[in-house]
C-alpha positions in Angstrom: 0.0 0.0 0.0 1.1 3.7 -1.1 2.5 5.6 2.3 -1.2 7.9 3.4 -1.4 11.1 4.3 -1.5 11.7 8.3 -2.2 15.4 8.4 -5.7 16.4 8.9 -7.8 16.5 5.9 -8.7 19.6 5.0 -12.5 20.7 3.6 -12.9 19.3 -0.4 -9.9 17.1 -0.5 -11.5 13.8 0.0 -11.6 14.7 -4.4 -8.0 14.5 -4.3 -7.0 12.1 -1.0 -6.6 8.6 -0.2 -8.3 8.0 3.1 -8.2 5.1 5.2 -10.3 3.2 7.3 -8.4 4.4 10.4 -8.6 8.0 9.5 -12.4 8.1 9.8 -15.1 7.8 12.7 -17.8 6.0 13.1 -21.2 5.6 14.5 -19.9 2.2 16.1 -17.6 4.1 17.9 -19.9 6.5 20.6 -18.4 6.2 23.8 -20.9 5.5 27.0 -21.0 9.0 27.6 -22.4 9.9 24.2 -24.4 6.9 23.9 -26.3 8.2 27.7 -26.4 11.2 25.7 -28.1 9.9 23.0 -30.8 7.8 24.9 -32.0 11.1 26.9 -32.9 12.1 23.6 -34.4 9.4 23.1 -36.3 9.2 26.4 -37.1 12.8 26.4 -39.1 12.7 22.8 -40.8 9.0 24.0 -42.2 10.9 27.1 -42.7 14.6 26.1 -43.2 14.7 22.8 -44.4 11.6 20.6 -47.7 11.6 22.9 -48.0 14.8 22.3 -47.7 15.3 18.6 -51.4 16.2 17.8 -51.4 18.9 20.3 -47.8 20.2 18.8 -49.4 20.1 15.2 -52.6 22.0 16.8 -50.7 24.6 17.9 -51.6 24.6 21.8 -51.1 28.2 23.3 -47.9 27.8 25.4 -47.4 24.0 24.4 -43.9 24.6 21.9 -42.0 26.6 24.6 -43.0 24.5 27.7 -41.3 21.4 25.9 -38.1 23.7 25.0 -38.2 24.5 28.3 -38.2 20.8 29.7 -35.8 20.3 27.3 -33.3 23.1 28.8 -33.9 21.5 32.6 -32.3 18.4 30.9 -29.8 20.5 29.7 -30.4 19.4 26.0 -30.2 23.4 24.9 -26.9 23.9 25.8 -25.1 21.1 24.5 -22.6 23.0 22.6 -23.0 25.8 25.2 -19.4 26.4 27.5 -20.3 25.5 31.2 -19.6 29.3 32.4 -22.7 30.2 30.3 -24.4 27.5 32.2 -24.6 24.7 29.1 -22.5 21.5 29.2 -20.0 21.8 26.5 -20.0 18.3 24.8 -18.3 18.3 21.8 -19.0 18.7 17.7 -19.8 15.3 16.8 -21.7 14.6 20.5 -24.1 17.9 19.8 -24.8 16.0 16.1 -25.8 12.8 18.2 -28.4 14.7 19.9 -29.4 16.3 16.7 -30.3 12.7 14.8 -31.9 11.6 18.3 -34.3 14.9 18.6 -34.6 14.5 14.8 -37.7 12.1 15.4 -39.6 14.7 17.1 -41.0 16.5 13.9 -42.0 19.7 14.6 -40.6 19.9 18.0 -37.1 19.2 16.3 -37.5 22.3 14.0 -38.2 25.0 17.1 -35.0 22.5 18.9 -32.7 22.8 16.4 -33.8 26.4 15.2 -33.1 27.5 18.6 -30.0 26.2 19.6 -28.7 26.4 16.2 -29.1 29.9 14.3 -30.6 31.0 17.5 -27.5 30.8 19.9 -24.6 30.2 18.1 -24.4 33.5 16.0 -24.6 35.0 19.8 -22.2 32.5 21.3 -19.6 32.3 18.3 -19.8 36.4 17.9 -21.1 38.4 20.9 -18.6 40.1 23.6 -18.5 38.7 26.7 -21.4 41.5 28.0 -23.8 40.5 25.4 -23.0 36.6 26.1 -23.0 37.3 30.0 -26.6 38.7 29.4 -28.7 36.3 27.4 -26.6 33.0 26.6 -27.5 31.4 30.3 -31.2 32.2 29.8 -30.8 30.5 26.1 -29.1 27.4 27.4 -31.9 26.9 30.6 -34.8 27.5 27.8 -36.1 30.6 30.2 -35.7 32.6 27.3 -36.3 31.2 23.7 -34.6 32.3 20.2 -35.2 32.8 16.7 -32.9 34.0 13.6 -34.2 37.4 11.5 -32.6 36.9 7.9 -35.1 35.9 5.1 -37.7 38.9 3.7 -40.1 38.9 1.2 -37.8 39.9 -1.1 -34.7 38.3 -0.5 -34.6 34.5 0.1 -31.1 32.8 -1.3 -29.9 36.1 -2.3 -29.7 37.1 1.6 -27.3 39.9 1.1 -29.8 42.1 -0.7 -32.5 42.4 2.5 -34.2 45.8 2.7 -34.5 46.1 6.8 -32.8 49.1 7.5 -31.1 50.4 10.8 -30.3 54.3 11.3 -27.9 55.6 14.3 -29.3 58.2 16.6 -28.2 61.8 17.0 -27.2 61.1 20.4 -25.4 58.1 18.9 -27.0 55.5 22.0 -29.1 53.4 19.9 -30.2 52.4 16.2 -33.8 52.7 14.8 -34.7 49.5 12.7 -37.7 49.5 10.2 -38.2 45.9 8.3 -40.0 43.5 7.8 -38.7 39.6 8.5 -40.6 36.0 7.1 -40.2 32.8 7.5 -39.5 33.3 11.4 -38.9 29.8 12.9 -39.9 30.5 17.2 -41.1 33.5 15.9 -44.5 33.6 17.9 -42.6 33.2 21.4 -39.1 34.2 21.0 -37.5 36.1 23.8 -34.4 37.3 21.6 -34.3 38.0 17.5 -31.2 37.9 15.8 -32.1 40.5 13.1 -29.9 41.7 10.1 -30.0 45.0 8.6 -28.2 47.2 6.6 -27.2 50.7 8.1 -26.7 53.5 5.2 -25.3 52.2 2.1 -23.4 49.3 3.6 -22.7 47.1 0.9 -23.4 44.1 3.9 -25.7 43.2 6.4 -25.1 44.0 10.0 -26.5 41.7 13.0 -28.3 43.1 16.2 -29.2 41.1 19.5 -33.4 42.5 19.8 -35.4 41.5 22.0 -38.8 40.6 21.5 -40.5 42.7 23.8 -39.4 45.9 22.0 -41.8 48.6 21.5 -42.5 48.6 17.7 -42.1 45.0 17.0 -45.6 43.4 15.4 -46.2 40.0 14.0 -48.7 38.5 11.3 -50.6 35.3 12.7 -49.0 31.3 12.0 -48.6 30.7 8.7 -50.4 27.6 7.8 -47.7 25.3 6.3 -47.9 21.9 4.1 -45.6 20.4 7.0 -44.1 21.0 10.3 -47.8 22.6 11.7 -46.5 22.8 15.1 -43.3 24.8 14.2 -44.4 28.4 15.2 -43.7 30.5 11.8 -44.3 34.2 11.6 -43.6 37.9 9.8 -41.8 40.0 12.2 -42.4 43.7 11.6 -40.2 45.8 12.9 -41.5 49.6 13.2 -39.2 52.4 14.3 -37.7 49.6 17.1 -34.5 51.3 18.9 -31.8 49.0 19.4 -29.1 49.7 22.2 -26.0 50.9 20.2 -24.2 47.6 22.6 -26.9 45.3 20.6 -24.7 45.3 17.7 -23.6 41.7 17.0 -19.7 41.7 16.3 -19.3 44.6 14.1 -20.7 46.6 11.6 -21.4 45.1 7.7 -20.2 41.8 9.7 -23.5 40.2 9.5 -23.6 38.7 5.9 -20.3 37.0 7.2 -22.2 35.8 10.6 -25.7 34.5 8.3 -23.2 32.4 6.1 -21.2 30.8 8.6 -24.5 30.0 10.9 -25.9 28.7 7.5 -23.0 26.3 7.1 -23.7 24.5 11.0 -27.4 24.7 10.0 -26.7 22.6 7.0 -24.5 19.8 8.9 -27.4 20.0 11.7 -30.1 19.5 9.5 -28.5 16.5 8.3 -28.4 14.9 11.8 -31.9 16.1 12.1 -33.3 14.2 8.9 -31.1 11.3 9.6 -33.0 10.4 13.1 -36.4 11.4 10.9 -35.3 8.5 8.5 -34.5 5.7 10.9 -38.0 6.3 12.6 -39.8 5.5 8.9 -37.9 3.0 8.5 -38.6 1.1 11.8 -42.0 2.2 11.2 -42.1 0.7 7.4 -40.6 -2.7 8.7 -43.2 -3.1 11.8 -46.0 -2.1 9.1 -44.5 -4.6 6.5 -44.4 -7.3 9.2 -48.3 -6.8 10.8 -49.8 -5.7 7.3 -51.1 -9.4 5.7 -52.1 -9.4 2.1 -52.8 -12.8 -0.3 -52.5 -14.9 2.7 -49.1 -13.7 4.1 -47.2 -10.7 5.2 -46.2 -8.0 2.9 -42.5 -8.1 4.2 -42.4 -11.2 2.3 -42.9 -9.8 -1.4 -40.1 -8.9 -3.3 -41.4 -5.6 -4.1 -41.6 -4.3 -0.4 -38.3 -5.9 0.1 -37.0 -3.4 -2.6 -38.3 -0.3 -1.2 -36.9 -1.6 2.8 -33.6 -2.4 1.5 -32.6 0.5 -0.8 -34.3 2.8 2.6 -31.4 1.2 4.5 -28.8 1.9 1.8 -29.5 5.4 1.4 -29.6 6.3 4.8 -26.8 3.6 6.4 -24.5 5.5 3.8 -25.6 8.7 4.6 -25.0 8.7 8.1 -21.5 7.4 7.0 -20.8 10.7 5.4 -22.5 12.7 8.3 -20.2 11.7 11.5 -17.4 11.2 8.7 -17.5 15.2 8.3 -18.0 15.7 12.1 -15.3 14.2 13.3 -13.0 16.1 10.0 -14.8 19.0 12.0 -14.4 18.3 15.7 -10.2 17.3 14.6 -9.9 21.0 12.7 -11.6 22.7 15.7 -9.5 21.3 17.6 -6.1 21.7 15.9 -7.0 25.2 15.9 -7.7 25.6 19.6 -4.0 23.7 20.1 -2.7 26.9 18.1 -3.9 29.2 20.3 -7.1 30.1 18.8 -9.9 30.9 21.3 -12.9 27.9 21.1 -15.4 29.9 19.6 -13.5 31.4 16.6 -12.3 27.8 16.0 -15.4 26.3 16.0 -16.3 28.9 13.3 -13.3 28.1 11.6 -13.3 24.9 11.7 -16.8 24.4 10.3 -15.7 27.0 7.3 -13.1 24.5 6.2 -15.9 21.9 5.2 -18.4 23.9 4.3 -18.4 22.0 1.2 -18.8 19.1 2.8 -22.0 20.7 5.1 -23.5 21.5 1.5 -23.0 18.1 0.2 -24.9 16.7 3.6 -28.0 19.3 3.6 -28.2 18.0 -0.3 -27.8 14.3 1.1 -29.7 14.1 3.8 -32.9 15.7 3.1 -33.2 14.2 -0.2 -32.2 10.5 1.3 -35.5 11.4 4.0 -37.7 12.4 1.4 -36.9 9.0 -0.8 -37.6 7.1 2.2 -40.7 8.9 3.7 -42.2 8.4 0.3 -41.9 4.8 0.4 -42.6 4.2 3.5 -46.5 5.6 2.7 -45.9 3.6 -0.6 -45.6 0.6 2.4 -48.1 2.0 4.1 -50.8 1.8 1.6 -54.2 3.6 1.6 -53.1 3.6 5.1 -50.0 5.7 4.9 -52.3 8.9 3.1 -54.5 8.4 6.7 -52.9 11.3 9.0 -53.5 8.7 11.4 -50.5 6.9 9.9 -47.1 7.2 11.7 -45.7 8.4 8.1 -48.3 10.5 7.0 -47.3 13.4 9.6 -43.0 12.2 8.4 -43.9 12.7 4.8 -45.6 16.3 4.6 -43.0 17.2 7.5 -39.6 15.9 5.1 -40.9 18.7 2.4 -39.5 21.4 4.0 -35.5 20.5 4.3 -35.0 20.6 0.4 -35.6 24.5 1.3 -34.4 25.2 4.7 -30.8 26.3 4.9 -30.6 27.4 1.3 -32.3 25.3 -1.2 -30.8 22.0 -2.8 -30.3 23.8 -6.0 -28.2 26.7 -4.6 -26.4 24.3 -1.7 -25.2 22.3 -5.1 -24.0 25.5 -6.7 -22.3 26.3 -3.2 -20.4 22.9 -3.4 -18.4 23.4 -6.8 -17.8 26.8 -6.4 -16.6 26.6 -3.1 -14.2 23.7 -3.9 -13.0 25.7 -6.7 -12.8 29.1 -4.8 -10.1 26.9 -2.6 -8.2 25.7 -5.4 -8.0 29.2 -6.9 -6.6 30.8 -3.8 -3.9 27.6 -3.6 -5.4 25.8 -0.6 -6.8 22.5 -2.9 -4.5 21.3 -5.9 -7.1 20.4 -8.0 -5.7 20.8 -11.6 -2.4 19.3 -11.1 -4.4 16.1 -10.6 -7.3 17.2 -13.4 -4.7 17.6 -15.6 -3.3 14.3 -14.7 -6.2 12.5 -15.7 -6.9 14.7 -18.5 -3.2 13.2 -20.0 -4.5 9.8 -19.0 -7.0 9.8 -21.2 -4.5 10.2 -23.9 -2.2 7.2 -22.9 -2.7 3.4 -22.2 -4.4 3.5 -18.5 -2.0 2.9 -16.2 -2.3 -0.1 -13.6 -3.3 0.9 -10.4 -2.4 -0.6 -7.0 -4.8 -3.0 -6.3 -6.6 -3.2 -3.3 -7.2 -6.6 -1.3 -10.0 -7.7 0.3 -14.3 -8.3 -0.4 -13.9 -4.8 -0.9 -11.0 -4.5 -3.6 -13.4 -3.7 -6.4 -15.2 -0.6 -4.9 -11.5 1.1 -3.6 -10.9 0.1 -7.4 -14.4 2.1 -8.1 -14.0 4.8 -5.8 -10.7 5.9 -7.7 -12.7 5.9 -11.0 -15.6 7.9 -9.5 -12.9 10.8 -8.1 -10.9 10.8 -12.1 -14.7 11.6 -13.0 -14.9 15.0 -10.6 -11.6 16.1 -11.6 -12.2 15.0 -15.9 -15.4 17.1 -15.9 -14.9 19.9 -13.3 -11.3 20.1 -14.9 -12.7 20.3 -18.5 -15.1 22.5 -17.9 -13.4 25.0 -15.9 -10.6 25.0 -18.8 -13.8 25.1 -20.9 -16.4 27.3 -20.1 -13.7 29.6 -17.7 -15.8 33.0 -16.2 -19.0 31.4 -17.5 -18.7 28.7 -15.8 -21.0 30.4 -12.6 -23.6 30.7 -15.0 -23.8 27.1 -16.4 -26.4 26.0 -13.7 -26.8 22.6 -15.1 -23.0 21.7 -15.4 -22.5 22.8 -12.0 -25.4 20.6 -10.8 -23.6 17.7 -12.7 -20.3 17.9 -11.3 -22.1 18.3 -8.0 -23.9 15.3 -8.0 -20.9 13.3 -9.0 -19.0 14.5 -5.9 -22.2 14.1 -3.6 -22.4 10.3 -4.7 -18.5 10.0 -4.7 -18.0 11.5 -1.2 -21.2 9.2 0.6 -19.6 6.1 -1.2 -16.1 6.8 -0.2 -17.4 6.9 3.4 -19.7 4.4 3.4 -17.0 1.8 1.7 -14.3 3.4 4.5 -17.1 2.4 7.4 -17.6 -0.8 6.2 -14.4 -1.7 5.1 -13.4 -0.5 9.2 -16.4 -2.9 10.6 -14.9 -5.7 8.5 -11.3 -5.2 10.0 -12.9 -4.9 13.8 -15.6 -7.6 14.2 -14.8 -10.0 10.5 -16.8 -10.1 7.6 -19.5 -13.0 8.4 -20.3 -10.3 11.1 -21.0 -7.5 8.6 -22.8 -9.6 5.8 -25.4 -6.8 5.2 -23.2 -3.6 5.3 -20.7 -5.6 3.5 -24.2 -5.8 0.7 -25.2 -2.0 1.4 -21.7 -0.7 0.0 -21.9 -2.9 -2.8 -25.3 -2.6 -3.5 -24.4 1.6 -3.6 -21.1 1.4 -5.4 -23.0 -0.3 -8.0 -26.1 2.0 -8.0 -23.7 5.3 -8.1 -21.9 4.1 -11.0 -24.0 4.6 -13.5 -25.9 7.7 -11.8 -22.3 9.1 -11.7 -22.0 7.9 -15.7 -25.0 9.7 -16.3 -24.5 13.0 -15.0 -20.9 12.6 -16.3 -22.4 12.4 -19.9 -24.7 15.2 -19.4 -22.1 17.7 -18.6 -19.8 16.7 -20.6 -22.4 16.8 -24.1 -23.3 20.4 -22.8 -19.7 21.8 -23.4 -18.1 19.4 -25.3 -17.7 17.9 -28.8 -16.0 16.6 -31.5 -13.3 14.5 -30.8 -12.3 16.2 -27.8 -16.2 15.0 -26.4 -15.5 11.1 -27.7 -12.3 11.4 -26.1 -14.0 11.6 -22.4 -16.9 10.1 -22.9 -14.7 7.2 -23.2 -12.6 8.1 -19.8 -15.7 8.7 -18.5 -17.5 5.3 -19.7 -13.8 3.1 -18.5 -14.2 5.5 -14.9 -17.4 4.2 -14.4 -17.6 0.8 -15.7 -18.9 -2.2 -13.2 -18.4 -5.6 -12.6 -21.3 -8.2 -12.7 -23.2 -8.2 -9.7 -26.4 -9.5 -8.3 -28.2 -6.5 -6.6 -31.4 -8.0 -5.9 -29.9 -10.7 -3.9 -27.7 -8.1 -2.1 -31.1 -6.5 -1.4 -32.8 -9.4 0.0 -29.9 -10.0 2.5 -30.5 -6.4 3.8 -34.3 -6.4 4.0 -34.1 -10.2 5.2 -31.9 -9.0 8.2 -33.8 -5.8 9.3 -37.8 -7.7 8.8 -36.3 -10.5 11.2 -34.8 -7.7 13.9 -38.2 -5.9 13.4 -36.5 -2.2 13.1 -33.9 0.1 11.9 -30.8 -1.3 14.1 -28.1 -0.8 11.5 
C-alpha cells in the first residue's frame, strides 16, 4: 500500500486524497457517555413529545416553549453551550448525536434545532462577553427562547440584498430599525431575535441582538404550512424599534459574514436532524410490512416491499457514513486550531468554514435520502400511509421542507463546486495538477493501479474511478467554459452530484471496510451488501450526470475522447443486486426495526 497522508484532511480534498479506514469515525464508535447522551434524547421525545404530537401540530397556546423548556432542565439546549454560560460543553460530533436523536420529534425538532442552532450560536460564536454574559444562560436553561431574522419577502437565497434598515441616533445610543422579517422559525414566542439590517449604504448586512419585547415590533398570525404545523412561523415587523448601540452583533457590515457561517452548521445539523427522521420510517415501514397481511401472508415477504426496505437502508446507512465522517474532520480542525492558540469559539467557526463543502454536500444528502424514504414508506403503508392517522403520514408532509431550509438544494449544489474551486483558486486545494493528470491519461494506455485486497478491492478500485470523473469534468469545464462557468447552472449541478455520490460512497465503503477489519466479515454480511449494493447503483448515476455535462460543453473529438474516460471511470463488474437487497431487507424484517 502507497504511504497515506497523516495530516488532517482539509475541507474538499476527499476529491484528491486517499483516506483510510483508520482515519475516519464511526457511529460504532460513541463512547458510554455519548451513547447516555443519546438515549435522553431518546427518552425525552418517547415521554414529552411523541404523545404529544397532535397537540404540537394544533398549535396549543404555550405547548412549543413549555417542551423547550423541559428540554433546557435536561440541559439538551446547551449542549454546545461552554459551562460558564451555564450549558454542558459536549463536543461537535456529540451535539450531532443529539441532533439525529431529537430529529424524530417533527415539529418539536425544528423549534430545537432552530433554537440552539441559528438562534444561539451567531450569539455564542460572535457576541462580547457583556452580550454573552446577558442572554446565553437564559438560552441554554430555555427561560428565554430564540429565533434567527434573515429571510424577507424579497430576499430568500440572495440574503445579502434584505431591505431592513437600521439608522444611528443623534445622540449616537441606539439604532432605529424599520423591516419586515418572514419565515420566522420561534417566531411567535421568541425572547431574543437575531435580526440583520443594513445601516446607510453598507454594501453588507449588519446583525443586532433584539429583543422581543421591544416597543414597535408586530407580528402577522402562524402561517399555515404543508408540514411542520407545530413549528411556530411568523412575519416579524419591525417599526421604528430602537436598538441599544451595545446590541450590535460583532461589528458593523459583519453580518452577511455571521448568516453564512451560521448557514454552514445549519446545514450539517439538518442532516443529523433528517437522519433520526429516516431511521424512525424505516422502523415504522418494517413493523407495518411485518403486521400488514395481504394474499395470505405478510407483505414483508414480497419482493417488491423488500425493494423499497432495502434500498431505505442503503441510502440512509450511507448517509449517516458521510455525516459523523465530516464531524469528526470537524471536531479534529476545531480542535487543531484551539492547540494553536485560537480561542474555542473562533475555531469552531473556523473549523466548520473549512468543510463547508462538505455541510452542502450533507443538507443536499440528507434531506433528499429522507424524502426518498418517507415516500416509500407511505408507498408501504398503503391507503393507510395517506390516513394522517399513519405514523408516516405526519413524516412525509413534515420531510418537504429541508429541500428548502438552509438554502435550497439547487443553490447548496451550486455552493459545493464553487466553493471547492474558490479553494483551489486561492492555492489551498490542488485540484488541476491532478485534473490535468487525468486529462493526459485519457491520452495514454491506463495505467495499472495498485490494487486493493479484500471483499472490498473492487469498490477502492471504483472509488478511484468515480474521483478521475470529478476532476475530468470539473477540470474540463473549468478550462472550458472559464468566467461562464458560474452561469452554467446545469453543469454545475452535474459535477455536483458526481461528488455528492463519490464522497457518501467513499465513506460508506471506509465504514464498512473499518467494521470488516474490527468484528470480521461473516459479522458485517449486510453492510458488507449495502456498500456494494451503492457502489453499483452510483456508477451509473455518476456515468450519467458525467455524460450530461460533458455533451453540454463538449464535442467533436475532444467529447468522444472523455466520454470514453468517462464510460472506462465508471464501468462495473457483474453483480447480483437483488440478492444483495434481500440479504439487507431479510436482516432488518427478522430484527423488526432500523438497528443498522
Amino acid at each position: 500500500m502507497s504511504e497515506i497522508n497523516q495530516t488532517a484532511i482539509k475541507g474538499g480534498e476527499f476529491i484528491i486524497r486517499k483516506t483510510v479506514p483508520s482515519q475516519i469515525f464511526t457511529p460504532e464508535e460513541w463512547t458510554e457517555e455519548q451513547k447516555m447522551i443519546g438515549q435522553m434524547c431518546d427518552d425525552f421525545i418517547a415521554q414529552e413529545v411523541t404523545p404529544n404530537l397532535e397537540r404540537i401540530d394544533k398549535m396549543e397556546e404555550g405547548l412549543m416553549p413549555s417542551l423547550l423548556e423541559k428540554a433546557g432542565e435536561l440541559g439538551l439546549l446547551g449542549l454546545s453551550v461552554p459551562e460558564e454560560y451555564g450549558g454542558m460543553g459536549v463536543d461537535f460530533k456529540t451535539t450531532m448525536l443529539a441532533t439525529e436523536r431529537l430529529g424524530t420529534g417533527h415539529s418539536f425538532s425544528v423549534a430545537y434545532g432552530a433554537h440552539t442552532g441559528i438562534g444561539t450560536l451567531p450569539l455564542l460564536y460572535y457576541g462580547n462577553e457583556a452580550q454573552k454574559a446577558k442572554y446565553v444562560s437564559k438560552l441554554a436553561s430555555g427561560e428565554w427562547k430564540a429565533a434567527y431574522c434573515l429571510t424577507e419577502p424579497g430576499s430568500g437565497s440572495d440574503a445579502n440584498s434584505g431591505k431592513t434598515k437600521a439608522v444611528l441616533s443623534d445622540d449616537g445610543t441606539y439604532y432605529t430599525l424599520n423591516g419586515q422579517k418572514m419565515w420566522i422559525t420561534n417566531g411567535g414566542f421568541a425572547n431574543l431575535f437575531t435580526v440583520f439590517a443594513k445601516i446607510g449604504d453598507d454594501k453588507n448586512l449588519t446583525a443586532f441582538l433584539v429583543e422581543a419585547d421591544s416597543e414597535g415590533i408586530s407580528l402577522n398570525p402562524e402561517e399555515k404550512k404543508m408540514g411542520i404545523k407545530g413549528s411556530s412561523t411568523r412575519q416579524v415587523f419591525f417599526n421604528n424599534v430602537k436598538v441599544p448601540v451595545e446590541n450590535m452583533l460583532s461589528e458593523r457590515e459583519n453580518g452577511f459574514k455571521i448568516a453564512i457561517n451560521i448557514l454552514n452548521i445549519g446545514r450539517i445539523k439538518l442532516g443529523g436532524g433528517v437522519l433520526g427522521g429516516a431511521k424512525m420510517a424505516i422502523s415504522d415501514s418494517i413493523k407495518y410490512a411485518n403486521e400488514r397481511e395481504q394474499f395470505g401472508r405478510s407483505i414483508s415477504k414480497y419482493g417488491a416491499i423488500r425493494y423499497k426496505i432495502a434500498e431505505q437502508a442503503i441510502r440512509t446507512f450511507t448517509f449517516e457514513s458521510a455525516l459523523y465522517r465530516a464531524s469528526q474532520n470537524i471536531e479534529d480542525a476545531i480542535h487543531a486550531l484551539v492547540e494553536g492558540g485560537m480561542e474555542k469559539s473562533k475555531a469552531t467557526l473556523k473549523g466548520i468554514e473549512q468543510f463547508a463543502a462538505e455541510c452542502a454536500v450533507l443538507k443536499v444528502a440528507g434531506s433528499e435520502c429522507l424524502d426518498y424514504v418517507v415516500d416509500e414508506a407511505v408507498q408501504i403503508f398503503g391507503g393507510m400511509g395517506y390516513s394522517a392517522e399513519s405514523s408516516v403520514e405526519r413524516g412525509y408532509r413534515d420531510s418537504r421542507i429541508n429541500r428548502i431550509f438552509e438554502g435550497t438544494n439547487e443553490i447548496n449544489r451550486m455552493l459545493t463546486v464553487d466553493m471547492i474551486l474558490r479553494r483551489a483558486m486561492k492555492g489551498e486545494l490542488d485540484l488541476m495538477g491532478p485534473a490535468m493528470k487525468v486529462a493526459s491519461e485519457l491520452m495514454s494506455i491506463p495505467e495499472t493501479s495498485e490494487v486493493e485486497e479484500g471483499p472490498l478491492a473492487t469498490e477502492y478500485a471504483m472509488l478511484e474511478g468515480f474521483k478521475k470523473t470529478i476532476l475530468l469534468v470539473a477540470g474540463a469545464a473549468v478550462q472550458k467554459l472559464m468566467q461562464t462557468l458560474s452561469k452554467e447552472q446545469e453543469v454545475l449541478m452535474n459535477i455536483a452530484d458526481i461528488s455528492i455520490w463519490t464522497y457518501q460512497a467513499e465513506s460508506v465503503l471506509l465504514r464498512v471496510d473499518k467494521m470488516i477489519q474490527a468484528r470480521g466479515i461473516d459479522a458485517c454480511q449486510v453492510q458488507l451488501a449495502i456498500a456494494k449494493t451503492y457502489f453499483y447503483d452510483a456508477a451509473d448515476r455518476i456515468a450519467k450526470a458525467g455524460k450530461d455535462a460533458i455533451n453540454s460543453f463538449a464535442d467533436g473529438d475532444e467529447g468522444r475522447m472523455m466520454l470514453m474516460g468517462l464510460k472506462r471511470f465508471t464501468k462495473t463488474d457483474n453483480f447480483n443486486p437483488k440478492a444483495a437487497r434481500q440479504t439487507i431487507a431479510t436482516h432488518l424484517i427478522e430484527q423488526g426495526a432500523y438497528n443498522l
